[in-house]
C-alpha positions as CSV (number, residue, x, y, z in Angstrom):
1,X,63.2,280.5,269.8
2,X,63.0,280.5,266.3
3,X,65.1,278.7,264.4
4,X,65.8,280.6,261.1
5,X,66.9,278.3,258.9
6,X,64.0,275.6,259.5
7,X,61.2,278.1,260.0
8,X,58.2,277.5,257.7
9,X,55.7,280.6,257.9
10,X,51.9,280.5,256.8
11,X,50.2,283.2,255.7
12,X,46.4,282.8,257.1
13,X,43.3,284.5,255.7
14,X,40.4,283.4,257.1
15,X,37.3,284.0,255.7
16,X,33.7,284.9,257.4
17,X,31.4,282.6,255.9
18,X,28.5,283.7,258.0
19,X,28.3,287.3,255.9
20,X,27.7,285.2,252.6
21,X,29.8,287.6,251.0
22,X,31.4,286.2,247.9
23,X,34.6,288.9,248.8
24,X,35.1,287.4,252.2
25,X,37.0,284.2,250.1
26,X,39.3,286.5,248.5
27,X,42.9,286.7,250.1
28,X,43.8,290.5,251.3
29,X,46.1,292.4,248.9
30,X,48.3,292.5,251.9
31,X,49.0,289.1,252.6
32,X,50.2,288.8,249.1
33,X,52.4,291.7,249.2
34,X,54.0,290.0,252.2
35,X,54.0,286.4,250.6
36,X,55.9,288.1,247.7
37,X,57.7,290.4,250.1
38,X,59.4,287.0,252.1
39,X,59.5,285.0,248.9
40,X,62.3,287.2,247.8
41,X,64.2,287.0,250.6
42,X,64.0,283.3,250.3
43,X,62.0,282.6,253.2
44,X,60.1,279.4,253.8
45,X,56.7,280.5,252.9
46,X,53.2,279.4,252.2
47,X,49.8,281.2,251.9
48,X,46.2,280.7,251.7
49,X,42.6,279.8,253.0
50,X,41.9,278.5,256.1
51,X,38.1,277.6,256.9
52,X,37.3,277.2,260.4
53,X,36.4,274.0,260.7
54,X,39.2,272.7,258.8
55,X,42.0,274.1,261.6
56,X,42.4,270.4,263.5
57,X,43.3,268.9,259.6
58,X,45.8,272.0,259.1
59,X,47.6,271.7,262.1
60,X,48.1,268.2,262.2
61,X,50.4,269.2,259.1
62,X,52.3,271.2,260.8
63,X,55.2,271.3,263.2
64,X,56.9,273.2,265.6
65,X,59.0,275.9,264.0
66,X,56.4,277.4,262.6
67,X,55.0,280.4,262.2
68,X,51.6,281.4,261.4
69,X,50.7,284.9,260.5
70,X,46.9,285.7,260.4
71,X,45.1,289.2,258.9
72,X,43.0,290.7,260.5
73,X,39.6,292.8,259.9
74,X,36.7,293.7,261.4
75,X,34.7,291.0,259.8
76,X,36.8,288.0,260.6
77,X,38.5,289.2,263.9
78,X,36.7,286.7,266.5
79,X,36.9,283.5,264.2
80,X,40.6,284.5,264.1
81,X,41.1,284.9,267.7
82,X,39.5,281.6,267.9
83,X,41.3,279.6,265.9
84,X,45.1,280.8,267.0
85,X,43.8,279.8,270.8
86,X,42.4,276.3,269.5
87,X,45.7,276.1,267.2
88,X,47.7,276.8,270.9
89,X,45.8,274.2,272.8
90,X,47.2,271.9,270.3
91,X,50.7,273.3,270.1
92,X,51.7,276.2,272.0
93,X,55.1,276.2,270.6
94,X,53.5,277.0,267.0
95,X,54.6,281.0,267.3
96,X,51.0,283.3,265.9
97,X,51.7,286.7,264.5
98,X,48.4,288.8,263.4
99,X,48.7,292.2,261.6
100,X,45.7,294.2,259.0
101,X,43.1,296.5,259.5
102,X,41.8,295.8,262.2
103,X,45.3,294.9,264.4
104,X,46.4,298.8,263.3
105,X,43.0,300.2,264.8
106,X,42.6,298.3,268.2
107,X,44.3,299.5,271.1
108,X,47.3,298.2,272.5
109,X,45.1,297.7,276.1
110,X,43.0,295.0,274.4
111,X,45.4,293.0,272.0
112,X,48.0,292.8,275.4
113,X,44.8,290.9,276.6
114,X,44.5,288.1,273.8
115,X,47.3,285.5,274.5
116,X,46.6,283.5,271.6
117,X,48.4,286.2,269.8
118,X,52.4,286.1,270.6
119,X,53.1,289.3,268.4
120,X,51.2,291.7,266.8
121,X,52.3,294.2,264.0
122,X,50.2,297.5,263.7
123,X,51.0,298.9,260.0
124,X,52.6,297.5,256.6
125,X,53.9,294.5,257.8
126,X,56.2,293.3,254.5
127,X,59.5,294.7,255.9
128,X,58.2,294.6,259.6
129,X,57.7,290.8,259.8
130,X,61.0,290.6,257.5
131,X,62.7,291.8,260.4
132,X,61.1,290.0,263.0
133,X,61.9,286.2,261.0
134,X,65.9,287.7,261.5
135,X,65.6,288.6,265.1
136,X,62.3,288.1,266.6
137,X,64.1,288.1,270.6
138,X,63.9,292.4,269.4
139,X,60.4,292.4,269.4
140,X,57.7,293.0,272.1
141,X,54.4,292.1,271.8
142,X,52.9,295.2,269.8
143,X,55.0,296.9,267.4
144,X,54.4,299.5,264.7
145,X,55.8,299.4,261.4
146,X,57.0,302.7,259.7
147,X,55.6,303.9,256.3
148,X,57.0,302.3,253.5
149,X,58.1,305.5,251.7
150,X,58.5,303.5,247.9
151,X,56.0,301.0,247.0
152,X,58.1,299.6,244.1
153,X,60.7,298.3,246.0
154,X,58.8,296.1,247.5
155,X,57.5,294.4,244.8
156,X,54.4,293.0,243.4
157,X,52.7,289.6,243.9
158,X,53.0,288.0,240.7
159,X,56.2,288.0,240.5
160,X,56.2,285.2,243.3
161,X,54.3,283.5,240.1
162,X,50.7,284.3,242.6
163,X,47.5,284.8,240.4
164,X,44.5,287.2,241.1
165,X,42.7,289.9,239.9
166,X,42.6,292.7,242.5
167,X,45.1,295.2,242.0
168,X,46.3,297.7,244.4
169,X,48.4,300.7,243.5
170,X,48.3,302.8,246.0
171,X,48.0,302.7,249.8
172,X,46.0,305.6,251.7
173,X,43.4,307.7,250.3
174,X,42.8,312.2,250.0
175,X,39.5,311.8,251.5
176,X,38.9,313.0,255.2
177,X,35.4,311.2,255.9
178,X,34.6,310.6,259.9
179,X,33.2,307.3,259.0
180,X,36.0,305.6,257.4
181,X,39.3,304.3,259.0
182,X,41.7,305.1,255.9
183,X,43.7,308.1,257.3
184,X,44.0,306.3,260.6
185,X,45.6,303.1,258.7
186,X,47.6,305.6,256.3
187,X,48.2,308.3,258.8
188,X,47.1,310.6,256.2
189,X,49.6,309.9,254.0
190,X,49.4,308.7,250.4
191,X,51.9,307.0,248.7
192,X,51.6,305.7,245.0
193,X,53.4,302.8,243.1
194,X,54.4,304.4,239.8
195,X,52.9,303.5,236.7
196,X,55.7,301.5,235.2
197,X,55.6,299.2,238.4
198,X,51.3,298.9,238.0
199,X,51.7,298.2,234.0
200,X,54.4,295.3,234.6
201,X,52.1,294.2,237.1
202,X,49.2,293.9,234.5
203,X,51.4,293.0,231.7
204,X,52.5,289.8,233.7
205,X,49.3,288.9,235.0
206,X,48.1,289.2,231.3
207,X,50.5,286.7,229.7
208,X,49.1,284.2,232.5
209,X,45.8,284.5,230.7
210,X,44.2,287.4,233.3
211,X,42.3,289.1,231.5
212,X,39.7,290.6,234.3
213,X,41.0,293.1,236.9
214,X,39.3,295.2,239.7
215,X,41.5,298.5,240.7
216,X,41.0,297.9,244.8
217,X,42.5,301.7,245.6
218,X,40.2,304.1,247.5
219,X,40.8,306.3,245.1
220,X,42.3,305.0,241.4
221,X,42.6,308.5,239.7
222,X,44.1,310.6,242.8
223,X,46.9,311.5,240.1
224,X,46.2,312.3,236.2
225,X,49.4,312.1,235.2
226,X,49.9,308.6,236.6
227,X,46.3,307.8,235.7
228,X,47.0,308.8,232.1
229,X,50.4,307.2,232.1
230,X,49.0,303.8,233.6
231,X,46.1,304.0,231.0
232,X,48.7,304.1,227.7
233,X,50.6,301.4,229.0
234,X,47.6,299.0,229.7
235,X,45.5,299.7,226.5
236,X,47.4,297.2,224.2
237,X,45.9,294.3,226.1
238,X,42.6,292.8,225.4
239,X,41.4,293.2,229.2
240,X,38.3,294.9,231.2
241,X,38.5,296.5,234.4
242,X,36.8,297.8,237.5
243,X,37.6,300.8,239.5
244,X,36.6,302.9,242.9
245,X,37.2,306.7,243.0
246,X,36.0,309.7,243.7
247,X,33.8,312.1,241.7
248,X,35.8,315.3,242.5
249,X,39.1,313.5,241.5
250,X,38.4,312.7,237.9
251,X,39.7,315.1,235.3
252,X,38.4,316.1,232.0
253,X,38.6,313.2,229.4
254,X,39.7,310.9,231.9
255,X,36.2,308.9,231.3
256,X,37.1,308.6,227.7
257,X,40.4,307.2,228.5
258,X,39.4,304.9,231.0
259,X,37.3,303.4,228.2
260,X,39.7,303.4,225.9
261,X,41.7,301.0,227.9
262,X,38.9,298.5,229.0
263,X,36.8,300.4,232.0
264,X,33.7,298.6,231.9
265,X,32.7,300.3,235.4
266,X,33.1,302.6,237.8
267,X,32.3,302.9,241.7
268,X,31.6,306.4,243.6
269,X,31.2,307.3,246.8
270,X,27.9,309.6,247.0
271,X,26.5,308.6,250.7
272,X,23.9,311.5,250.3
273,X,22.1,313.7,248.3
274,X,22.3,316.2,251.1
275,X,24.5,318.7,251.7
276,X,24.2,319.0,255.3
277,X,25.0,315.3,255.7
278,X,27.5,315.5,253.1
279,X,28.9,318.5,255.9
280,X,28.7,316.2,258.8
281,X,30.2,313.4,257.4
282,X,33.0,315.6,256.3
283,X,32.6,314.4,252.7
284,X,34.0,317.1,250.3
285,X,32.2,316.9,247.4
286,X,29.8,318.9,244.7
287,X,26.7,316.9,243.8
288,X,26.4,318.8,240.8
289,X,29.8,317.9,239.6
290,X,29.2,314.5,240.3
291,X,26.3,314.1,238.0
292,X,28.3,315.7,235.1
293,X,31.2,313.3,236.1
294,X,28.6,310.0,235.8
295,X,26.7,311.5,232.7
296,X,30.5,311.7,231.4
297,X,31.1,308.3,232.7
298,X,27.5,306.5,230.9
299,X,28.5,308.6,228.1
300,X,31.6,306.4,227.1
301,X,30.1,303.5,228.2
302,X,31.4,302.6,231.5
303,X,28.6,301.3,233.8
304,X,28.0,303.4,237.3
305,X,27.9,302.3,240.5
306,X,26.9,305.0,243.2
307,X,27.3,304.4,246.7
308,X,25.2,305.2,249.7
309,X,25.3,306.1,253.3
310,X,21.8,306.3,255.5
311,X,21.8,306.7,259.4
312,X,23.7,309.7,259.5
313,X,23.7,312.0,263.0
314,X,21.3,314.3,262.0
315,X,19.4,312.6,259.3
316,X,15.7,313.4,258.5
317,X,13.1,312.6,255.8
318,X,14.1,315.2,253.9
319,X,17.5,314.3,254.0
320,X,16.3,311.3,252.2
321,X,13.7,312.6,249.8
322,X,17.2,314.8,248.5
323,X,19.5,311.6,248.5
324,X,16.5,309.7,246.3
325,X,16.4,313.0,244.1
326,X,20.2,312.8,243.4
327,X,19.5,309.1,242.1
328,X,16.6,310.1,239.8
329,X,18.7,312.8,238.4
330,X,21.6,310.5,238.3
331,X,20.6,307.2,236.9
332,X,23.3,305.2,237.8
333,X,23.1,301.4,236.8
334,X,23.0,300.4,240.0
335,X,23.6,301.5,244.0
336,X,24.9,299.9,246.9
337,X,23.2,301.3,250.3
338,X,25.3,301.2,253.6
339,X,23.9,301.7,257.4
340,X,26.7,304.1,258.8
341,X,28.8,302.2,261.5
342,X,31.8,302.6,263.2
343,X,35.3,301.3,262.8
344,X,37.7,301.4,266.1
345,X,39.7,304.2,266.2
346,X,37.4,306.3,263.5
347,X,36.4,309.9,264.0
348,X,32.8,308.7,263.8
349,X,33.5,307.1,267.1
350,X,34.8,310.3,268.5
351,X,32.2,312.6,267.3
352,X,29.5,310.3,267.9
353,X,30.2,307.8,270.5
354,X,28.8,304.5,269.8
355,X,26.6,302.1,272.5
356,X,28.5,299.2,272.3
357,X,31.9,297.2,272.6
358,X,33.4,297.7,269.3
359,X,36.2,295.7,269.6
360,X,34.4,292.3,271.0
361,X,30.8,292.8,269.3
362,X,31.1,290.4,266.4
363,X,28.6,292.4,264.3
364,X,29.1,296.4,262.8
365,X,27.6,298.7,265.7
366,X,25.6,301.2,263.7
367,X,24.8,305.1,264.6
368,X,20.8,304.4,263.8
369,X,18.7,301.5,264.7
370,X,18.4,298.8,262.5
371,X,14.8,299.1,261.9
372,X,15.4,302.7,260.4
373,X,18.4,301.8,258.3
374,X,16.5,299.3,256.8
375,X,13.1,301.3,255.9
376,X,16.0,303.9,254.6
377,X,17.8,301.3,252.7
378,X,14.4,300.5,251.1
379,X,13.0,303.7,250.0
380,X,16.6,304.1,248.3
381,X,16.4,301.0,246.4
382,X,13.0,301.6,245.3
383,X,13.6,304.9,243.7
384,X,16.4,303.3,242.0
385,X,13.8,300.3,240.9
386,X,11.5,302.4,239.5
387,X,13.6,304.1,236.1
C-alpha cells in the first residue's frame, strides 16, 4: 500500500550502452514531461540515469515507499526487465511501474507474464501515473491512458528548472508508413502544443544559457501557420537548431524562415529512390518535389540530411541503382542508411510477418538478411562518397 504522503518516486532511464549510441544517454522527452507533470502537483520526485551495473549502489539508497518508474523502448527493454527483477530480489516491497514505446506496443499476454513489473501504463503516462500516486488500489496491472487532448496544460520541463536540448512539440505524426510504430503509439491522432507554449519553452531554456536545440517531432512543419508563428517568436535569440520533417510538408519560403531563425539542418525521410518501394512502404511522397524542397533547403544554407531505407519486400537491384540516382541528383550533406525492421504491433509485421520473437529478441529482426542489408547499406554510402 502506498503511503502518499512519504512516497518518493524515481523516474528511471536506462540507457543501452552495448549500441554505442551517443542518444541512448539522453533521457526520453517523456520522462521529463512526467518529472515536470508530478513536480507540479508536489509530488516527491526524482529523475535520471541508471547504468546497469550501478543498480546494487542505487538501491541501497532507497527504501520502501518507493516507487520506481522505468521507460521503455525497444533498445533498452531486456536490461530494464532485468534490473526491476534484480531491484525485487533485493526489495520486493519497492513498487516498479514501466510505461514508453515499447510498453504501448507489446501485448497485454506478454507484460501479464513479467512479474518484475507491478503496473504497466500503455500511452501518455503524465496524468495516468498522476492518478495512480492518488489511488493506485484502482489500478490493475495494464492500463491505458487516454489522449491528452491539450498539450499545454501539461506543461513543459523547464519549468521544473530541468535542462536539455531536445524539444518536442508535438506528439503523433500525418505519415502512414508500414514500417514505423507512430500511428499505433498516437492512434492516428496529432495533437500540437501551440506556438506560444513552444517559444516560452525556448525563451526559458535560453536565459539558462541553451543556446543549441534539436526539434525531436516526427514532423516539425506539419502546420505553417504554427511553423511560421514559432519561427517569429524564436528569431530574437542568438540560437541554432536541428529539425526532422517531411519533404511534402514544407511550404514555400518556409526554408528561408527556418534560416532566418537559426536552422542549421534539416532531416528527411527519403527510404528510396523508387517508387514502387516508396508504394509498398506506403510512403506518400514525390521525389521530384523533394529535390526542389532540399535544393531550397542548401539554398539558404541549412545543411541536408536524407534518410534511407534498404531491405524492403520487393527490393531489387534496380530498386537500388534509382535510390543511388536520387542521391546523385540530390546532394545532400550527408545520409543515414537503415535495414528495415519491425516494431511490435507495426503494419510491417502484419503485411510481412517476421521470423522471429519480437518481443524477447534483444536485437531489431529485419525483413532482409543482414548480409544484403549491409552490401545495400554500402553501395549507398559509396555513391554518397564519391561527390
Amino acid at each position: 500500500m502506498i503511503k502518499k504522503s512519504m512516497v518518493k518516486i524515481f523516474l528511471i532511464h536506462i540507457p543501452n550502452i552495448k549500441n554505442r549510441d551517443y542518444e541512448e544517454l539522453i533521457i526520453p522527452n517523456g520522462l521529463l514531461y512526467i518529472y515536470n507533470f508530478l513536480k507540479k502537483q508536489n509530488s516527491k520526485v526524482e529523475i535520471g540515469v541508471l547504468f546497469s551495473d550501478c543498480v546494487d549502489e542505487f538501491v541501497e539508497c532507497i527504501d520502501n515507499n518507493t516507487i520506481i518508474g522505468f521507460s521503455v523502448n525497444s533498445s533498452n527493454k531486456n536490461i530494464v526487465f532485468e534490473t526491476a527483477k534484480k531491484i525485487k530480489s533485493v526489495n520486493k516491497n519497492i513498487i516498479t511501474v514501466a510505461g514508453g514505446p515499447f510498453i504501448t506496443l507489446a501485448p497485454d499476454e506478454f507484460l501479464n507474464k513479467i512479474n518484475s513489473i507491478d503496473y504497466f501504463f500503455k500511452g501518455e503516462g503524465e496524468v495516468i501515473l498522476s492518478e495512480f500516486l492518488k489511488s493506485s488500489n484502482k489500478f490493475e496491472k495494464i492500463s491505458r491512458a487516454s489522449r491528452i487532448e491539450n498539450l499545454d496544460e501539461i506543461g513543459f520541463p523547464a519549468q521544473s528548472d530541468l535542462i536539455y536540448s531536445n524539444i518536442l512539440t508535438s506528439r503523433g505524426c500525418p505519415g502512414s508508413c508500414i514500417y514505423c510504430s507512430s500511428k499505433m503509439l498516437w492512434d492516428r491522432k496529432i495533437k500540437l502544443r501551440s506556438a506560444e507554449s513552444v517559444v516560452s519553452e525556448i525563451n526559458l531554456l535560453y536565459n539558462k544559457n541553451i543556446d543549441y536545440f534539436v526539434f525531436s517531432d516526427d514532423t516539425f512543419t506539419i502546420n505553417k501557420k504554427r511553423t511560421f508563428e514559432i519561427l517569429d517568436g524564436i528569431k530574437q535569440n542568438k540560437i541554432i537548431f536541428d529539425l526532422r520533417s517531411r519533404t511534402d510538408f514544407i511550404s514555400d519560403n518556409m526554408a528561408e524562415k527556418l534560416a532566418e531563425a537559426g536552422c542549421v539542418s534539416v532531416s528527411f525521410g527519403i527510404e528510396s529512390g523508387s517508387p514502387s518501394i516508396l508504394s509498398t512502404l506506403n510512403k506518400n511522397i514525390c521525389l521530384d518535389k523533394s529535390i526542389d524542397v532540399i535544393n531550397d533547403f542548401k539554398k539558404n544554407g541549412i545543411l541536408v540530411n536524407l534518410f534511407f531505407i534498404v531491405g524492403n519486400p520487393g527490393e531489387t537491384e534496380k530498386d537500388i541503382v534509382l535510390t543511388q540516382d536520387f542521391i546523385k541528383k540530390a546532394r545532400p550533406d550527408w545520409i543515414t542508411v537503415y535495414g528495415l525492421h519491425y516494431y511490435p504491433g507495426c503494419e510491417l509485421a502484419e503485411k510481412y510477418p517476421a521470423g522471429k520473437n519480437l518481443l524477447t529478441n534483444s536485437q531489431s529482426v529485419y525483413y532482409d538478411n543482414p548480409a544484403s542489408i549491409d552490401k545495400k547499406k554500402q553501395a549507398l554510402y559509396s555513391t554518397f562518397n564519391k561527390f
